[in-house]
Each structure stands twice: as structure tokens, then as C-alpha cells.
mmCIF file as Biopython writes it, N, C-alpha, C and O atoms, coordinates in Angstrom:
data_model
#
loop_
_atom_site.group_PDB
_atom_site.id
_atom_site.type_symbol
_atom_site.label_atom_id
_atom_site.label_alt_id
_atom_site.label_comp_id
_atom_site.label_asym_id
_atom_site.label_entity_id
_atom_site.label_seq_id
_atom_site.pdbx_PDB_ins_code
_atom_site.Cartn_x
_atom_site.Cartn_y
_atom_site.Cartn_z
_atom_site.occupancy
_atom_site.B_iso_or_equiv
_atom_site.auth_seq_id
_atom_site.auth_asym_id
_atom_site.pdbx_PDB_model_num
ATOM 1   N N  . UNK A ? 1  ? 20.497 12.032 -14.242 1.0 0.0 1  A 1 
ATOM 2   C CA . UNK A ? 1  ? 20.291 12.012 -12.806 1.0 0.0 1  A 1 
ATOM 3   C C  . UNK A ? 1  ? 19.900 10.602 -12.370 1.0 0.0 1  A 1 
ATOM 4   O O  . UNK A ? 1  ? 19.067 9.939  -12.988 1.0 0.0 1  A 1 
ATOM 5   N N  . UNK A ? 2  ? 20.601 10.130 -11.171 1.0 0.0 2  A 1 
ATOM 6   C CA . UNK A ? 2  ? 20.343 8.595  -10.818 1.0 0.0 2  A 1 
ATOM 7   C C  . UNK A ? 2  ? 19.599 8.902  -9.588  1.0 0.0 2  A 1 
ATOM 8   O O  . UNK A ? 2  ? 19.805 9.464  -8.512  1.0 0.0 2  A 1 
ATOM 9   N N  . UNK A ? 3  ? 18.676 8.314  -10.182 1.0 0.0 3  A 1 
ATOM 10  C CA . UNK A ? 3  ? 16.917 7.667  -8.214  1.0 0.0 3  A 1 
ATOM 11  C C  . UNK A ? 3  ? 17.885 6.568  -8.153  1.0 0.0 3  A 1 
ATOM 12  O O  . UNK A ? 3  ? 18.578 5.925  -8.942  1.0 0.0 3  A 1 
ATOM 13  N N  . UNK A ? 4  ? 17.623 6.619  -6.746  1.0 0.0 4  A 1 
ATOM 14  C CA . UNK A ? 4  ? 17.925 5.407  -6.210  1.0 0.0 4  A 1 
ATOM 15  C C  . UNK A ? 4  ? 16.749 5.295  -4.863  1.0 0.0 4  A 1 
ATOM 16  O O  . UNK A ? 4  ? 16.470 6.475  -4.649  1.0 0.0 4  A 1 
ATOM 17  N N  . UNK A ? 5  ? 16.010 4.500  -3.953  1.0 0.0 5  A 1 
ATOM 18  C CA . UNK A ? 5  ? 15.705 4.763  -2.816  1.0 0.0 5  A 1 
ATOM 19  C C  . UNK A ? 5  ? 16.032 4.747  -1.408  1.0 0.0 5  A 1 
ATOM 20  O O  . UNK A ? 5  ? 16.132 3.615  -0.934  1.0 0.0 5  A 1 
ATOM 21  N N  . UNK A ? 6  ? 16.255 5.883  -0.482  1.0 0.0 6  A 1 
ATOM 22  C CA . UNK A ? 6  ? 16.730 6.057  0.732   1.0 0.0 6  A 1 
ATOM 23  C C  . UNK A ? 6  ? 15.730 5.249  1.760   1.0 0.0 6  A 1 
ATOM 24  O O  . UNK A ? 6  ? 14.579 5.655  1.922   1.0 0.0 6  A 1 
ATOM 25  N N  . UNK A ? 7  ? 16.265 3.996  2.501   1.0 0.0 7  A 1 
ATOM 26  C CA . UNK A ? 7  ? 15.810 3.392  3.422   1.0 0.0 7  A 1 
ATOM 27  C C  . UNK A ? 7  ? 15.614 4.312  4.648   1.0 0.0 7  A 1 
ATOM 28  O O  . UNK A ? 7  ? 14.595 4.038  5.281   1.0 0.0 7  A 1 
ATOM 29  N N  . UNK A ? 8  ? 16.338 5.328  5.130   1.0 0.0 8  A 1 
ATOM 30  C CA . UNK A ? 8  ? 15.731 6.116  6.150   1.0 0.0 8  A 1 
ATOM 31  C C  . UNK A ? 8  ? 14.646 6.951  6.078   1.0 0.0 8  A 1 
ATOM 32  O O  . UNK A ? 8  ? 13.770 7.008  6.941   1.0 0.0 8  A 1 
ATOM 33  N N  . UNK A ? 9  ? 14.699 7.929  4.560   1.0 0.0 9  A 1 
ATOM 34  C CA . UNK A ? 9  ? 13.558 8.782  4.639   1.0 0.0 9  A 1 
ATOM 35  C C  . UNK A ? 9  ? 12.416 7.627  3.516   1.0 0.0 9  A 1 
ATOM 36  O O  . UNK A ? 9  ? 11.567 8.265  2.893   1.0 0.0 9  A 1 
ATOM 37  N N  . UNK A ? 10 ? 12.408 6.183  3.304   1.0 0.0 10 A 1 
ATOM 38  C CA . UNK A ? 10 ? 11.571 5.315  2.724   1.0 0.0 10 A 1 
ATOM 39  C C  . UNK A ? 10 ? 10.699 5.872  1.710   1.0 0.0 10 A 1 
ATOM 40  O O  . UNK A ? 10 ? 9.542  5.507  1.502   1.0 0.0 10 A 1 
ATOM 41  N N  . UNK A ? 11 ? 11.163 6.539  1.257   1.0 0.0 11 A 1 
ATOM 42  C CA . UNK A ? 11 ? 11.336 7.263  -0.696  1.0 0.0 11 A 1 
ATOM 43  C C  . UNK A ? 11 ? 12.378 7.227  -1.573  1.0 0.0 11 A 1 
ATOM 44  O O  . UNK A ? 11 ? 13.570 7.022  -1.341  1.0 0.0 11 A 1 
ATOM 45  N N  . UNK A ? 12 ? 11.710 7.488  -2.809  1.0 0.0 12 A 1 
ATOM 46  C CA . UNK A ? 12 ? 12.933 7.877  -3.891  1.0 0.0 12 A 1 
ATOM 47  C C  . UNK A ? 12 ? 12.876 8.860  -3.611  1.0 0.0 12 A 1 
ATOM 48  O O  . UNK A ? 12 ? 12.003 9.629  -3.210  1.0 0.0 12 A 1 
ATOM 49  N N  . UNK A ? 13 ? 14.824 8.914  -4.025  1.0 0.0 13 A 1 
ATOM 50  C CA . UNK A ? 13 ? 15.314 10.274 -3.889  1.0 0.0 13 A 1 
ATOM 51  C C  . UNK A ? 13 ? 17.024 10.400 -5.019  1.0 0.0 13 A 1 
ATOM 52  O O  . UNK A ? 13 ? 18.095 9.800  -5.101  1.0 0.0 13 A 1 
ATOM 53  N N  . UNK A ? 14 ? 16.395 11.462 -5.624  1.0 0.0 14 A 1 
ATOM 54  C CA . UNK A ? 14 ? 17.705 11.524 -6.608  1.0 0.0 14 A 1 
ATOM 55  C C  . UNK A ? 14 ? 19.257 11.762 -5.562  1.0 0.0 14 A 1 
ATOM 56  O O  . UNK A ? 14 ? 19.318 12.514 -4.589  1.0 0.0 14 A 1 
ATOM 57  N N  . UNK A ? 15 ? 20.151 11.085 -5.982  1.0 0.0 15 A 1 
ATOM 58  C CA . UNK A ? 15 ? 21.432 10.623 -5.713  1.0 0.0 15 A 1 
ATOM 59  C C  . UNK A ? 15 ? 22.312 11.727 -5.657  1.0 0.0 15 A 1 
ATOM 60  O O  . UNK A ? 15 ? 23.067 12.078 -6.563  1.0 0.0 15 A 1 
ATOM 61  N N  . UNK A ? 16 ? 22.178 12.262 -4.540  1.0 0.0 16 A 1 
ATOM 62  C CA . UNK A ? 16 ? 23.467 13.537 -5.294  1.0 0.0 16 A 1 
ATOM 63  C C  . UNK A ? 16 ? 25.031 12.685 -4.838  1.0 0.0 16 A 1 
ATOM 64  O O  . UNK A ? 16 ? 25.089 11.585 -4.289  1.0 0.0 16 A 1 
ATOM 65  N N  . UNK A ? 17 ? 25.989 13.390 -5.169  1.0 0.0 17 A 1 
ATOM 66  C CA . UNK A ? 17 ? 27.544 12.676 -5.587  1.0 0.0 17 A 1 
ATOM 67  C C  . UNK A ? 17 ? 27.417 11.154 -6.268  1.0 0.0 17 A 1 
ATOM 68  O O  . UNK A ? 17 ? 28.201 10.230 -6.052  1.0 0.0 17 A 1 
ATOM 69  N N  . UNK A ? 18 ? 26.437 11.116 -7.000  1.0 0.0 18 A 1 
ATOM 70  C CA . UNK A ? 18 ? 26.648 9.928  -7.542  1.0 0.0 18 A 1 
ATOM 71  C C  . UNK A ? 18 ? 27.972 9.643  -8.351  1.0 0.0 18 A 1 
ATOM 72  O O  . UNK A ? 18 ? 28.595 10.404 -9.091  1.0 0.0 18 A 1 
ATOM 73  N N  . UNK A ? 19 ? 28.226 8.336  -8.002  1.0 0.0 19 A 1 
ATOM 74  C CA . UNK A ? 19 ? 29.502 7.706  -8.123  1.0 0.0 19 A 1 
ATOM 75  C C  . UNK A ? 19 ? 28.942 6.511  -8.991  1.0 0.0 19 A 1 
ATOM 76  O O  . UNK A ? 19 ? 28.009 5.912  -8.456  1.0 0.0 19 A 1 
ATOM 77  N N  . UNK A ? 20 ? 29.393 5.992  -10.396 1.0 0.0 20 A 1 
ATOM 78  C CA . UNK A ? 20 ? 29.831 5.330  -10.430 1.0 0.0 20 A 1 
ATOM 79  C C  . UNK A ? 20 ? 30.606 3.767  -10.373 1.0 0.0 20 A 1 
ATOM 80  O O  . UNK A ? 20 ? 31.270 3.427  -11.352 1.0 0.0 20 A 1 
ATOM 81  N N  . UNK A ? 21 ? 30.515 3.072  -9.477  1.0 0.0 21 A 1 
ATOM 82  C CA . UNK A ? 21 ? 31.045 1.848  -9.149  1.0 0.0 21 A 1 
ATOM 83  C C  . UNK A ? 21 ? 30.973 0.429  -9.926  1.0 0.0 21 A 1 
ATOM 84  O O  . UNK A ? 21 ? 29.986 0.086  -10.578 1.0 0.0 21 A 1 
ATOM 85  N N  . UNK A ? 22 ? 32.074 -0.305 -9.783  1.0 0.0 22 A 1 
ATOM 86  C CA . UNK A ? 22 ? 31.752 -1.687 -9.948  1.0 0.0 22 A 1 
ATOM 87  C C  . UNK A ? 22 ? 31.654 -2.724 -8.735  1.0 0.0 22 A 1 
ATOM 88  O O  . UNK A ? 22 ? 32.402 -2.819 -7.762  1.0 0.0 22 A 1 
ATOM 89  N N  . UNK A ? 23 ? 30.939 -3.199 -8.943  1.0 0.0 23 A 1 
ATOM 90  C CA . UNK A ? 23 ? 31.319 -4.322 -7.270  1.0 0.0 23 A 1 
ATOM 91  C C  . UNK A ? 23 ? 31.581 -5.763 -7.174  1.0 0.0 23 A 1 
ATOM 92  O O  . UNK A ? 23 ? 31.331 -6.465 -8.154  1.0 0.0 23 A 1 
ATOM 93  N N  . UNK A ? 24 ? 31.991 -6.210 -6.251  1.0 0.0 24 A 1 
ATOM 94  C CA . UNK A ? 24 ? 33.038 -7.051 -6.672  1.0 0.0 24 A 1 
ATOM 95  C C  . UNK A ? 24 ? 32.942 -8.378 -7.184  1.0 0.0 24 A 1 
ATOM 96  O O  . UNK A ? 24 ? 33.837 -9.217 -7.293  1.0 0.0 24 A 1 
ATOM 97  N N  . UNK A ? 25 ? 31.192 -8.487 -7.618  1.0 0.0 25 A 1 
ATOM 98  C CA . UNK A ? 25 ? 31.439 -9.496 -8.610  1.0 0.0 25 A 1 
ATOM 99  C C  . UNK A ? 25 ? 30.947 -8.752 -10.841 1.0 0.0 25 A 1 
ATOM 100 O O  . UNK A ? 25 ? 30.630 -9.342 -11.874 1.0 0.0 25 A 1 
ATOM 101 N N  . UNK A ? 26 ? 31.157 -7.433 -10.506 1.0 0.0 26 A 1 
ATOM 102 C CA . UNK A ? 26 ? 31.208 -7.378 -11.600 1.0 0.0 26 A 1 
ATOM 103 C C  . UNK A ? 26 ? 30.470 -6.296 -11.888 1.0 0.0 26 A 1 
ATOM 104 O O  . UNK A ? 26 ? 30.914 -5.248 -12.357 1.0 0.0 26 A 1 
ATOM 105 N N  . UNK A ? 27 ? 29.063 -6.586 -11.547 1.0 0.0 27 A 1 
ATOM 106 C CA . UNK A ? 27 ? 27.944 -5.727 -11.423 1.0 0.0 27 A 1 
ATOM 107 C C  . UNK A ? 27 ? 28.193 -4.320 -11.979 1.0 0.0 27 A 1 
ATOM 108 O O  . UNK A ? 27 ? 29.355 -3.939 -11.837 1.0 0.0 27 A 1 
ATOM 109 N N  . UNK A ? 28 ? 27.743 -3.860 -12.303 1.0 0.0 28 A 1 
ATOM 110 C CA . UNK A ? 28 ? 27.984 -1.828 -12.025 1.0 0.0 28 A 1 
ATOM 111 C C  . UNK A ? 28 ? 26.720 -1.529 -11.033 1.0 0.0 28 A 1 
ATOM 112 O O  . UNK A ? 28 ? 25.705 -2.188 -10.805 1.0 0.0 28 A 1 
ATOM 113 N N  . UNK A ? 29 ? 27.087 -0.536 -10.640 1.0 0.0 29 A 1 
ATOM 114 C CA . UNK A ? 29 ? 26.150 0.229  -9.448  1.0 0.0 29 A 1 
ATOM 115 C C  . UNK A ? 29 ? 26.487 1.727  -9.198  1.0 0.0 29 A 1 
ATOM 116 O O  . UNK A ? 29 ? 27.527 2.231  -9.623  1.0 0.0 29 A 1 
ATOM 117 N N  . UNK A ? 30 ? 25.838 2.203  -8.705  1.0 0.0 30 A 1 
ATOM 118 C CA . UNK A ? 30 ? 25.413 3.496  -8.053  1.0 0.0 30 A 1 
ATOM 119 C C  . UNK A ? 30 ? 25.692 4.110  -6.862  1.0 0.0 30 A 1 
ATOM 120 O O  . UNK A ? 30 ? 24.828 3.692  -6.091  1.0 0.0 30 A 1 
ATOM 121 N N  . UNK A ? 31 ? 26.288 4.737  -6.377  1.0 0.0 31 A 1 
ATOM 122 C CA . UNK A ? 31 ? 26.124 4.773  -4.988  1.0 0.0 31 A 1 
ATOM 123 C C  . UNK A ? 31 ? 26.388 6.727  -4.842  1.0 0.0 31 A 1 
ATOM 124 O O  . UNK A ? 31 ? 27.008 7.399  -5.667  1.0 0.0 31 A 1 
ATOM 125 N N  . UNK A ? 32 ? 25.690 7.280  -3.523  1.0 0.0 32 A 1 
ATOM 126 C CA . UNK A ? 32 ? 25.696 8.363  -3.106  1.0 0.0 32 A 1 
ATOM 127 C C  . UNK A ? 32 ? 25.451 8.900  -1.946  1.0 0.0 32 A 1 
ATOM 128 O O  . UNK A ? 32 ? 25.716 8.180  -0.984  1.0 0.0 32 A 1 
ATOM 129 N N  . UNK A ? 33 ? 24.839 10.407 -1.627  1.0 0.0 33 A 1 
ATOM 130 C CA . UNK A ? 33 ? 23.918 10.502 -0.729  1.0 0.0 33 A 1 
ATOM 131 C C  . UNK A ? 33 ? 22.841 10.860 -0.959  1.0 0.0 33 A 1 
ATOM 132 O O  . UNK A ? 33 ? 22.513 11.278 -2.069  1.0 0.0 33 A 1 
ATOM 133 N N  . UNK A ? 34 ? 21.967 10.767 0.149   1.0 0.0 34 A 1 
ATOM 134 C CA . UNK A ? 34 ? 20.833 11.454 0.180   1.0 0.0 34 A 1 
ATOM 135 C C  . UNK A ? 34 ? 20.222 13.055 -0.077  1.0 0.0 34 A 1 
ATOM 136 O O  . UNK A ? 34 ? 19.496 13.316 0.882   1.0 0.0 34 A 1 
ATOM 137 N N  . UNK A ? 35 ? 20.252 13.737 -0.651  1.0 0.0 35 A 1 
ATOM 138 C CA . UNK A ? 35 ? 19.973 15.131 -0.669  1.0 0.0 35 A 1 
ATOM 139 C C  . UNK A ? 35 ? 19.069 15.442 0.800   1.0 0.0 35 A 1 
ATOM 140 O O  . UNK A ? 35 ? 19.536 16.379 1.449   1.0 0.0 35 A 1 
ATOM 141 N N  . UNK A ? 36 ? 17.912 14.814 1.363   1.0 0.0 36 A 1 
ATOM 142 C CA . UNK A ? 36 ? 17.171 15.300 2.537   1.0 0.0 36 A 1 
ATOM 143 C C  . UNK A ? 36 ? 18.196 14.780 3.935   1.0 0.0 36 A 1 
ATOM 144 O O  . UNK A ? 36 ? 18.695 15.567 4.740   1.0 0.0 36 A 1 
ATOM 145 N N  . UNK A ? 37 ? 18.334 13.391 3.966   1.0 0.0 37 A 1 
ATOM 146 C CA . UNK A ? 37 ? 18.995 13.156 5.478   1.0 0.0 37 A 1 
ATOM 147 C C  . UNK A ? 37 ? 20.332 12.729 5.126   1.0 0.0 37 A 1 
ATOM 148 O O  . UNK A ? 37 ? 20.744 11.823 5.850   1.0 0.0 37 A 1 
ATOM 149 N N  . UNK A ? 38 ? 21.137 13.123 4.216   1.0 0.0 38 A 1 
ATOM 150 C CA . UNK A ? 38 ? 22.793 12.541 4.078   1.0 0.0 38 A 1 
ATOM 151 C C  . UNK A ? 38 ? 23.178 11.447 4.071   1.0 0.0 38 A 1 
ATOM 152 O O  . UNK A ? 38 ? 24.365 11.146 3.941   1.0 0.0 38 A 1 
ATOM 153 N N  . UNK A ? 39 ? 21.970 10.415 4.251   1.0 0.0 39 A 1 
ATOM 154 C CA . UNK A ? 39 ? 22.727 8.959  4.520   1.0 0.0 39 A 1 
ATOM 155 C C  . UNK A ? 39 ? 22.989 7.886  3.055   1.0 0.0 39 A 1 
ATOM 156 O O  . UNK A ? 39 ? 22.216 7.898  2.096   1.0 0.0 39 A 1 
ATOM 157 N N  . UNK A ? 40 ? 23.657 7.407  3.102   1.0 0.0 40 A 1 
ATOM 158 C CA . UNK A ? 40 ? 24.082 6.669  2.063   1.0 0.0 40 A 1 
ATOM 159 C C  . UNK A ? 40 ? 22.502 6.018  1.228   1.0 0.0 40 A 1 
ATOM 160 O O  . UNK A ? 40 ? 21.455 5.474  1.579   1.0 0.0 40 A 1 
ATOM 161 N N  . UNK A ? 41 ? 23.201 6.521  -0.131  1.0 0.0 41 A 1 
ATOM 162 C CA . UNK A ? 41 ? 22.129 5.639  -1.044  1.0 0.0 41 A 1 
ATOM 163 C C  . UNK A ? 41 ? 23.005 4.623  -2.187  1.0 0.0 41 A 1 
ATOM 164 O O  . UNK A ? 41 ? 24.132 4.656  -2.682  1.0 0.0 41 A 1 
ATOM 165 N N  . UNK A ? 42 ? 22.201 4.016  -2.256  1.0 0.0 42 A 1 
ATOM 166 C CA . UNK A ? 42 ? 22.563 2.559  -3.349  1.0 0.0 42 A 1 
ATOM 167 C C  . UNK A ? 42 ? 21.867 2.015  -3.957  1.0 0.0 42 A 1 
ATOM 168 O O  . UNK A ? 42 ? 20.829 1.658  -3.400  1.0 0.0 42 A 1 
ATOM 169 N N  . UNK A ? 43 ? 22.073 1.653  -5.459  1.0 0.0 43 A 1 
ATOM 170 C CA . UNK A ? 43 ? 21.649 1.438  -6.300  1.0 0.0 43 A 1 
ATOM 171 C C  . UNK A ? 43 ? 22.327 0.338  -7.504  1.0 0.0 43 A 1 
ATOM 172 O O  . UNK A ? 43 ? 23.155 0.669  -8.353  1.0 0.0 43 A 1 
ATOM 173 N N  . UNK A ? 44 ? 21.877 -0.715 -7.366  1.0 0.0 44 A 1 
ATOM 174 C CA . UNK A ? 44 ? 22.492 -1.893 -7.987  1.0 0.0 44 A 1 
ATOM 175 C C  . UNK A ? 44 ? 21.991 -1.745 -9.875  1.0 0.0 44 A 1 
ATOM 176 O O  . UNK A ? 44 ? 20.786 -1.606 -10.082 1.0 0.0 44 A 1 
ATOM 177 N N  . UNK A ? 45 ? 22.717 -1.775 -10.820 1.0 0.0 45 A 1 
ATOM 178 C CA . UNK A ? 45 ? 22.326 -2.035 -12.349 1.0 0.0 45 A 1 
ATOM 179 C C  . UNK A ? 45 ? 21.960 -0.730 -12.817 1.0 0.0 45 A 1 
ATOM 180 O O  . UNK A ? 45 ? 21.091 -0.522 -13.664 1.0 0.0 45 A 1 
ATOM 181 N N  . UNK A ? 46 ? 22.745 0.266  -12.159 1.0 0.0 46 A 1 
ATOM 182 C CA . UNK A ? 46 ? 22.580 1.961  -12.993 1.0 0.0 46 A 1 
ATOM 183 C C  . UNK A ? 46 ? 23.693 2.442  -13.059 1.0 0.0 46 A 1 
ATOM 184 O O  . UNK A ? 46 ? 23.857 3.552  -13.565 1.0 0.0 46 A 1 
#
């Protein structure tokens, strides 16, 4: 399970649809939503 923290509800909050990603200088990352308010979460080096 990937935490990442949601800037709207300003907690951690586990990632649901976590994805995966690379970005575009290489990096790997994280990205999803929020389980409480839906809004995008992100997470750089998971």
C-alpha cells in the first residue's frame, strides 16, 4: 500500500488506484486518489 500526502485534506492518506509512473526525467513515482476527498495524490521515489 502507497501513503502519499493529500494537500487538501493536509494528511497522509493511503493512495487508492495507485499507479505506477515514470516522469520525465526518469524518476519513478506514484500517483492516485484520495480515498476521503478524490483529489489527486502524488508521490515522488515510491
Amino acid at each position: 500500500m502507497a501513503e502519499g500526502y493529500c494537500v487538501k485534506d493536509k494528511k497522509k492518506v493511503v493512495i487508492q488506484n495507485a499507479e505506477r509512473i515514470t516522469m520525465k526525467n526518469g524518476k519513478p513515482a506514484t500517483q492516485g486518489t484520495c480515498p476521503d476527498c478524490g483529489g489527486k495524490v502524488f508521490r515522488i521515489g515510491a
